[in-house]
C-alpha positions as a printed NumPy array, in Angstrom:
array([[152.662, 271.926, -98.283],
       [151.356, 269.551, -96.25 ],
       [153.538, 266.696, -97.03 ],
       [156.729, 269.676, -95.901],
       [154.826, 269.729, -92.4  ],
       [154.926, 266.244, -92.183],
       [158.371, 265.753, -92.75 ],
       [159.408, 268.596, -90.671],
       [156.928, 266.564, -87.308],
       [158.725, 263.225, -87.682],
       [162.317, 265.117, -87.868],
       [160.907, 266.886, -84.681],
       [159.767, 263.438, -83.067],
       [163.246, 261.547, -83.791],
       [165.348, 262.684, -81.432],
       [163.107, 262.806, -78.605],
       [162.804, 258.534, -79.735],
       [165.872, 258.055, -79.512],
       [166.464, 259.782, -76.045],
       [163.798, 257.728, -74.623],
       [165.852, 253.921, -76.164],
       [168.911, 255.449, -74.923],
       [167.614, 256.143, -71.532],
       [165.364, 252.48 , -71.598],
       [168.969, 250.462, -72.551],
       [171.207, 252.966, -69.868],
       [168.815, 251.96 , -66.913],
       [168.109, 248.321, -68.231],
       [171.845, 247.747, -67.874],
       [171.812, 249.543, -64.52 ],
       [169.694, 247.093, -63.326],
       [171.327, 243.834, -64.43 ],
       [174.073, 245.39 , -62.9  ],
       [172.229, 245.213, -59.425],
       [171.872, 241.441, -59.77 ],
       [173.236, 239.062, -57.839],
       [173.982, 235.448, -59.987],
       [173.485, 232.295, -58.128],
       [176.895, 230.725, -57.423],
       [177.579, 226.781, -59.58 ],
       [176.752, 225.147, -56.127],
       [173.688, 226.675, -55.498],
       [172.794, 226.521, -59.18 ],
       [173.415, 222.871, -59.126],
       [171.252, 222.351, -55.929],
       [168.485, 224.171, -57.329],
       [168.776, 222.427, -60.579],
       [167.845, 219.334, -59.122],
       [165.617, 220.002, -56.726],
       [163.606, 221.182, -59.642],
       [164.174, 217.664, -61.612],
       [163.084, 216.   , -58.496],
       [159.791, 217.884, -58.073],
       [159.565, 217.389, -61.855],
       [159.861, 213.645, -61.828],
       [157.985, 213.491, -58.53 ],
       [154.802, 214.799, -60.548],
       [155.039, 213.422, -63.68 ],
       [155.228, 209.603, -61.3  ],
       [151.847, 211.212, -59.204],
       [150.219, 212.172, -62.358],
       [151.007, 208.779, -64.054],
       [149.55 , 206.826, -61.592],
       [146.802, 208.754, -61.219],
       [145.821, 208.188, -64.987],
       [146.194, 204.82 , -64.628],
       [144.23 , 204.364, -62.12 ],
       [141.703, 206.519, -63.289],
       [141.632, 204.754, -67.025],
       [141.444, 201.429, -65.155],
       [138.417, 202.481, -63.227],
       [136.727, 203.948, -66.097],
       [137.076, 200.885, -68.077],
       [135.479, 199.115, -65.58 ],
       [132.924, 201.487, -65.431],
       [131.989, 201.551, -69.063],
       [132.34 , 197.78 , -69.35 ],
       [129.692, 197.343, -66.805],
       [127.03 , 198.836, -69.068]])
């Protein structure tokens, strides 16, 4: 009897599922709709102002290690 009950809950609960993805996927494409894409230009330009920053740090972070490895050789050698 129990088992019956059960059944009859998660028949009960399906639709209401399935209401709530069909609602999530109708406003997540309402959404993307509201986008606005960048345009090739602007995608290019921001492209590489992001490589530049990219290559700017890794050069600032380079130096700084070997700087810092060189100093702390000659720390440890002193010893």
């Amino acid at each position: 009897m129990a088992g019956k009950e059960m059944e009859i809950q998660k028949k009960a609960k399906t639709p209401k599922k399935e209401k709530k993805k069909s609602r999530f996927f109708k406003e997540f494409w309402g959404e993307v709709k509201k986008l606005t894409w960048s345009t090739p230009k602007e995608l290019v330009v921001n492209t590489l102002t992001v490589i530049a920053f990219v290559a700017l740090f890794a050069i600032i972070i380079g130096v700084l290690d070997a700087v810092l490895g060189v100093g702390l050789k000659a720390i440890l050698n002193l010893g």
